[in-house]
C-alpha positions as CSV (number, residue, x, y, z in Angstrom):
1,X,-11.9,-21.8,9.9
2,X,-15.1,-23.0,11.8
3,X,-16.4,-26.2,11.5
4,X,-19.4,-25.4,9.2
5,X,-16.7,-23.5,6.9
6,X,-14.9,-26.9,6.7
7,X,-17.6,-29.1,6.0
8,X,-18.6,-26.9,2.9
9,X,-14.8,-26.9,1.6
10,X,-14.8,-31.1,2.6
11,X,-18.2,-31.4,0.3
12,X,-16.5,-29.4,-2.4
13,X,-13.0,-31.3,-2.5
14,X,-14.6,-35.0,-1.7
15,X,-18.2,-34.9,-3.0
16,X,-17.4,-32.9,-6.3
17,X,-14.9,-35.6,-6.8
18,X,-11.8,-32.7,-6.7
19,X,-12.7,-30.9,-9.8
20,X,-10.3,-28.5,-9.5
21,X,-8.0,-31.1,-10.4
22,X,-9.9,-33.1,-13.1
23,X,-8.9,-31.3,-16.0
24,X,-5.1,-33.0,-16.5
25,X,-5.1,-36.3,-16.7
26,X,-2.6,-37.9,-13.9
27,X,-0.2,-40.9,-14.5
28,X,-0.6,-42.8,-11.4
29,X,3.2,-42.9,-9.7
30,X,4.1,-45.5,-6.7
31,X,5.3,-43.3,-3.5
32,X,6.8,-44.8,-0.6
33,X,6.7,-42.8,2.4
34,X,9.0,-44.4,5.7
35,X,7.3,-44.3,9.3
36,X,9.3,-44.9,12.2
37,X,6.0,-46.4,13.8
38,X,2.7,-47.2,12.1
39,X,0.7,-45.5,15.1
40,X,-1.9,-42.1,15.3
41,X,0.9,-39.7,14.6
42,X,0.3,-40.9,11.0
43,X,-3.3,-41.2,11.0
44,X,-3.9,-38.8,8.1
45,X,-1.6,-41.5,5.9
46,X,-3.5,-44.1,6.3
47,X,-7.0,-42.4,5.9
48,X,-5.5,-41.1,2.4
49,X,-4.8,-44.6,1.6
50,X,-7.7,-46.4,2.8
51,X,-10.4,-43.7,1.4
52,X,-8.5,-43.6,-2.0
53,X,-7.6,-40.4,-1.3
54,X,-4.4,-40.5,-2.8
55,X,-5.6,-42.9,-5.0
56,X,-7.8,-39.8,-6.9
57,X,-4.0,-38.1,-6.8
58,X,-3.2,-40.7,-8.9
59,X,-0.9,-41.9,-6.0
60,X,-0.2,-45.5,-4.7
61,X,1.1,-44.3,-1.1
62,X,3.3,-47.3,0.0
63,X,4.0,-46.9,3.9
64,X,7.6,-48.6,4.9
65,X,8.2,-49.0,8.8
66,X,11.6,-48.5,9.5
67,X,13.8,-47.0,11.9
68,X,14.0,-43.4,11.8
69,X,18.3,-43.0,11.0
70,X,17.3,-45.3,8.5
71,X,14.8,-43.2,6.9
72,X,16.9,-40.5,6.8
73,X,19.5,-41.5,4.8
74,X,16.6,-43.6,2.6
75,X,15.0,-40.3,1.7
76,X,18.4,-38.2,1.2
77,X,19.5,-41.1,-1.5
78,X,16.1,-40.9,-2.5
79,X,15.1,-44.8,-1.8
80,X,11.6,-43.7,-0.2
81,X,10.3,-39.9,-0.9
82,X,8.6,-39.2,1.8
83,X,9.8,-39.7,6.1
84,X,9.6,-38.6,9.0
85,X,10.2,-34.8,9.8
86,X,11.5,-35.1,13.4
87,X,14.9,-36.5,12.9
88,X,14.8,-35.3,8.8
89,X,14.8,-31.9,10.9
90,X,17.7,-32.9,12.6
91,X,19.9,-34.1,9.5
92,X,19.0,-30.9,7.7
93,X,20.5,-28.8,10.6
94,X,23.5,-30.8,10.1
95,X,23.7,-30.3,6.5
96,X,21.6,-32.9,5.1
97,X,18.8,-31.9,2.0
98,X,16.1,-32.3,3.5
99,X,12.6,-30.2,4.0
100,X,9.6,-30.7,6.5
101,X,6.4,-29.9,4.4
102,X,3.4,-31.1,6.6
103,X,2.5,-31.8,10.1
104,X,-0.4,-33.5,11.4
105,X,-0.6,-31.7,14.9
106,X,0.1,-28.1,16.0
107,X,1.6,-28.8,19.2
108,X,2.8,-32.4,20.8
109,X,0.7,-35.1,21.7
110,X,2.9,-37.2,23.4
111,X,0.9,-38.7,27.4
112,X,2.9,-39.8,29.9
113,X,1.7,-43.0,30.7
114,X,3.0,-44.9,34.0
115,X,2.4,-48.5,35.7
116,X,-0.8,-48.8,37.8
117,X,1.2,-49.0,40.9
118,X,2.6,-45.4,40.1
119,X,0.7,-43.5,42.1
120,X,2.7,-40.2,42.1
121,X,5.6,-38.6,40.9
122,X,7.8,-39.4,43.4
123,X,7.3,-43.0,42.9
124,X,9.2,-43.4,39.9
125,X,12.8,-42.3,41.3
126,X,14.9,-45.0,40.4
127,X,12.5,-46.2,38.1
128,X,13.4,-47.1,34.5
129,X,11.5,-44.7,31.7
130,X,11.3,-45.9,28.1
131,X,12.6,-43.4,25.5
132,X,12.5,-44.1,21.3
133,X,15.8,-43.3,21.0
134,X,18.4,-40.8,23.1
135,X,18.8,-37.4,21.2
136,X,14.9,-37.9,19.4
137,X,12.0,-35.6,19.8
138,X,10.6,-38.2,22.1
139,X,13.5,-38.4,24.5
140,X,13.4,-34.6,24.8
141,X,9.3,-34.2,25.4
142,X,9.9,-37.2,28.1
143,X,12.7,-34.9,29.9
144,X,10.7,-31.8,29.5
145,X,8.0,-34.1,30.9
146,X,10.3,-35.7,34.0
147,X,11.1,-32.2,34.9
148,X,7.5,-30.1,34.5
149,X,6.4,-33.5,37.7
150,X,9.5,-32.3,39.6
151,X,11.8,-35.1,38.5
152,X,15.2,-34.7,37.2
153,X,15.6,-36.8,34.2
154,X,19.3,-37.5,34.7
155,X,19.6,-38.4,38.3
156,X,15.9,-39.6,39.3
157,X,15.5,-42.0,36.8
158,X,16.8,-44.2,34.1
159,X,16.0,-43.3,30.4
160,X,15.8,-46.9,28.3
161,X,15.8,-46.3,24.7
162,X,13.5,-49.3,23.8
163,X,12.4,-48.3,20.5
164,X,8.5,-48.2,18.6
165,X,5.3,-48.0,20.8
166,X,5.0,-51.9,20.4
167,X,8.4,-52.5,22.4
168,X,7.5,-49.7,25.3
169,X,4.2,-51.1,25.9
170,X,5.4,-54.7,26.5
171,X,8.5,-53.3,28.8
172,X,5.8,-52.0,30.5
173,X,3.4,-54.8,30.7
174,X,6.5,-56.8,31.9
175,X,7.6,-54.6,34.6
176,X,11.2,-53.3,33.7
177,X,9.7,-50.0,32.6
178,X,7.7,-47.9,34.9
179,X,6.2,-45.3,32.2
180,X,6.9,-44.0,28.7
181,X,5.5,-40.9,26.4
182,X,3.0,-42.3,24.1
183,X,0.6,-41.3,21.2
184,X,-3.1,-41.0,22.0
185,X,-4.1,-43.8,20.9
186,X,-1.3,-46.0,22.6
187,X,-2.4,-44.1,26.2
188,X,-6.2,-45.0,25.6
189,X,-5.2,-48.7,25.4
190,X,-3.3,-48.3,28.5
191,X,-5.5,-46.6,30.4
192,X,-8.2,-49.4,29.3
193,X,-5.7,-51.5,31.0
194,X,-5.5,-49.6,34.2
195,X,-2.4,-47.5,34.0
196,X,-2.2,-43.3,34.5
197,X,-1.5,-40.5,33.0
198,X,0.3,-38.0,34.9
199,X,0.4,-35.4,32.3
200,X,0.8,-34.4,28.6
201,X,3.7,-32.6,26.8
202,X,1.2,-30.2,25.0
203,X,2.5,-26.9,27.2
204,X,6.0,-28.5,27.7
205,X,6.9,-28.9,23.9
206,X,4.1,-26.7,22.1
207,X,5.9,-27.6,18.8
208,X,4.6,-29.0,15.6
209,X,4.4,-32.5,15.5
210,X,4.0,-35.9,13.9
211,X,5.4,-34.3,10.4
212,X,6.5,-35.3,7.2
213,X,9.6,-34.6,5.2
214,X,11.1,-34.6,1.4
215,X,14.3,-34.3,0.0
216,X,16.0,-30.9,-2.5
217,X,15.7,-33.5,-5.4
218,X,11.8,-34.3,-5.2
219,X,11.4,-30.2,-4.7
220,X,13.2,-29.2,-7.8
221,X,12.6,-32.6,-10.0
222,X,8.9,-33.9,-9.4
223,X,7.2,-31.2,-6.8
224,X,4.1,-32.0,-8.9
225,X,4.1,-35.7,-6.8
226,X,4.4,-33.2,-3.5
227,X,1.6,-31.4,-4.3
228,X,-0.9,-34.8,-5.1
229,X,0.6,-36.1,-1.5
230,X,-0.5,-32.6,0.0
231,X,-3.9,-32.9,-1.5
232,X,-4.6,-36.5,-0.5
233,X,-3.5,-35.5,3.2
234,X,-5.3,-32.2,3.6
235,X,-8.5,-34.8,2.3
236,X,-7.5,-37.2,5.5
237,X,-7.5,-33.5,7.4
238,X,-10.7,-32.8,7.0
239,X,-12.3,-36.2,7.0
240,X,-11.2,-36.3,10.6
241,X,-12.2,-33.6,11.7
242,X,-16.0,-34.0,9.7
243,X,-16.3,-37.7,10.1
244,X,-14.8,-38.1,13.4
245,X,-16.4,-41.7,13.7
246,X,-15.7,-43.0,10.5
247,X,-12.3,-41.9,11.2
248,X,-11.9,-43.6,14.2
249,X,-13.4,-47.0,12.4
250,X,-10.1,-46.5,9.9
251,X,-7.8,-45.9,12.7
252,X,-9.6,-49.6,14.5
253,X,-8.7,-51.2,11.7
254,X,-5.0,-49.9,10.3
255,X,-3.8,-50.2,14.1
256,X,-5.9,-53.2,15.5
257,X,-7.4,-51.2,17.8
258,X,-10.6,-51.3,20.1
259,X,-13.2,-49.2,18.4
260,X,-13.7,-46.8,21.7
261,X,-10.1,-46.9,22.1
262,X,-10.1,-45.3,18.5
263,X,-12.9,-42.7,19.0
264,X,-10.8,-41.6,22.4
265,X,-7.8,-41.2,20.4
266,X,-9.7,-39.4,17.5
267,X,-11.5,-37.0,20.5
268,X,-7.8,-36.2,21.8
269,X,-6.4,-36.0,18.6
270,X,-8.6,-33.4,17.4
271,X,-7.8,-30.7,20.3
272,X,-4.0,-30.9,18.5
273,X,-4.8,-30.1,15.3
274,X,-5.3,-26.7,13.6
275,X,-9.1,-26.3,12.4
276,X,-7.7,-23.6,10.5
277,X,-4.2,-24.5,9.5
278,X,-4.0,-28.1,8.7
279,X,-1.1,-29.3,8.0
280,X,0.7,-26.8,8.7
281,X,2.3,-24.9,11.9
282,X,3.1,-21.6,13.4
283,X,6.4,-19.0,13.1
284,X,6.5,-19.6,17.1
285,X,6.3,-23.4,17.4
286,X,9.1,-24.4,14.9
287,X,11.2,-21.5,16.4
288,X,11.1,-23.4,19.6
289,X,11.3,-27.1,17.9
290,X,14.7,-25.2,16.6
291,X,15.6,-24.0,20.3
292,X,15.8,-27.4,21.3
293,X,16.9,-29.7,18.5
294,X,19.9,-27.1,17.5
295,X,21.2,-26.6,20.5
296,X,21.5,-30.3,21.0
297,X,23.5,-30.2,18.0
298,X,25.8,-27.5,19.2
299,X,24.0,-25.4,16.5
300,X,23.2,-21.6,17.5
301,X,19.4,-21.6,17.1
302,X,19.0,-17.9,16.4
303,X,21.2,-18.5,13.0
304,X,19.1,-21.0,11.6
305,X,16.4,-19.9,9.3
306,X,13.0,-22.0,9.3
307,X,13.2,-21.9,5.4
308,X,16.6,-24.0,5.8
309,X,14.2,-26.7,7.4
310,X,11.1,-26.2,6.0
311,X,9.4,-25.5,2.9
312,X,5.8,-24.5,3.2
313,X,4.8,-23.2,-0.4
314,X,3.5,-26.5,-1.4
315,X,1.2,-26.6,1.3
316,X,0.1,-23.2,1.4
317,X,-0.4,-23.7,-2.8
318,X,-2.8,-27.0,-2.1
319,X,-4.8,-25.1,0.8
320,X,-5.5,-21.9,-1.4
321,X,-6.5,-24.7,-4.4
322,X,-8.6,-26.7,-1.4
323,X,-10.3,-22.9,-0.4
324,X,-8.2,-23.0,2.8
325,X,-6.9,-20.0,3.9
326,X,-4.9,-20.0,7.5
327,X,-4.7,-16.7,9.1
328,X,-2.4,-17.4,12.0
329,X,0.5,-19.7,10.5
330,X,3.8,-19.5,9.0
331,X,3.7,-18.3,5.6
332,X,-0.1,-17.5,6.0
333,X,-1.1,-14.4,4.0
């Protein structure tokens, strides 16, 4: 979908006050949705809360940092309703009942971001490199990332699970951590501050990315509260990419960022996310995120159908109400 083509279907779902929607009355229902990290990953979260967006759903969106295992089993006894997709991803190929049902970028994001005095590569043998947590999508795009510079993650450096963005950054900034994989907006700052980025994990873990998931129970009891959390996002969607700016003034203010820092991380952002798929991701991508996250698990990839992680007919429903139509995704038609 081209950028003009957006802007009409923004004007129609934002400017006409989302008539297609006006005619039931909604009973305004409290949400909570867990992030592992309140950082650009999320973006599209809090642009729906902080341009009502899901406020016109008739949604209070309540975001809940916590650590992702704990999110997990806080959206599978259904304490929050909405989490993170990476590690929900993980649970559900180990059982657990659990669906991804959005994701804010097409491929990964994550920047490898080292010390000033990193020069090259080579420099950071027998260096320590932060990680979230060993096993999580981050810790595998860092060892895709260690390997695609020549380095062998095992025996040339030290992975440190160190946790959120917050905790790498000041490892960092104190020296016991030579470089970590960081969000956009988290490499912007550090560049600001003088450090480099020896590459991105865009080609090295062209998955989808920065996603959100729900449990069976929502699905079969209250998908209507899916669908109003769809719509509020694919709103946040399409700001970004119309208002570019006024997203980036958001993003300043919900992650106490510098305001060019912000318009970087919005500029980057942008060249990860589908213009004409949003929210959504390909047949190809989530075959590989399944190539790597099953067979970590022991779990033969090629038995695992995407529909036992995934459930895209919510989405693809609030698109085709939105007048979006993806061409090239999973589930397009």
């Amino acid at each position: 979908m081209g950028l003009l083509k957006l802007a009409c279907v923004f004007a129609l779902v934002i400017g006409a006050g989302s008539v297609s929607f006006a005619q039931e009355a909604k009973k305004s229902l409290t949400v909570m949705q867990g992030l592992s990290t309140p950082d650009f990953g999320y973006l599209p979260t809090y642009l729906a809360r902080a341009k009502s967006f899901s406020a016109d759903e008739a949604l209070d969106l309540k975001v809940v940092v916590m650590r992702a295992p704990v999110s997990v089993t806080a959206l599978i006894t259904g304490e929050i309703q909405f989490a993170v997709a990476g590690p929900s991803i993980t649970a559900a190929l180990k059982g657990a009942p659990l669906k991804a049902i959005f994701f804010t970028y097409k491929t990964s994001t994550l920047q490898f971001a080292v010390r000033p005095e990193i020069r090259a590569p080579e420099d950071l043998k027998g260096k320590a490199i932060a990680i979230l947590s060993p096993g999580a999508t981050r810790d595998q795009v860092t060892r895709l990332m260690l390997k695609k510079l020549g380095l062998d993650p095992v025996f040339d450096v030290r992975l440190v699970a160190i946790g959120d963005s917050k905790a790498r950054v000041i490892a960092m900034e104190a020296g016991q951590i030579a470089g970590s994989a960081n969000n956009p907006d988290v490499a912007a700052q550090l560049v600001r501050r003088g450090y480099r980025i020896l590459t991105n994990s865009s080609d090295v873990y062209p998955i989808p990315f920065s996603g959100i998931a729900v449990n069976h129970q929502l699905i079969r009891k209250n998908p209507e509260v899916i669908r109003r959390w769809l719509r509020a996002h694919l709103k946040a969607m399409l700001f970004i990419r119309q208002y570019p700016d006024d997203a980036a003034q958001v993003a300043a203010k919900e992650f106490r960022l510098d305001i060019e820092v912000a318009r970087e991380a919005i500029r980057q952002a942008l060249g990860f996310m589908s213009a004409d798929d949003p929210g959504g991701f390909t047949e190809k991508g989530m075959r590989l995120h399944l190539q790597y996250t099953a067979r970590l698990l022991g779990v033969d990839p090629e038995k695992v159908a995407i529909s036992q992680v995934a459930d895209l007919n919510f989405l693809r429903e609030a698109q085709r109400q939105m007048g979006i139509y993806c061409r090239e995704g999973y589930l397009c038609k």
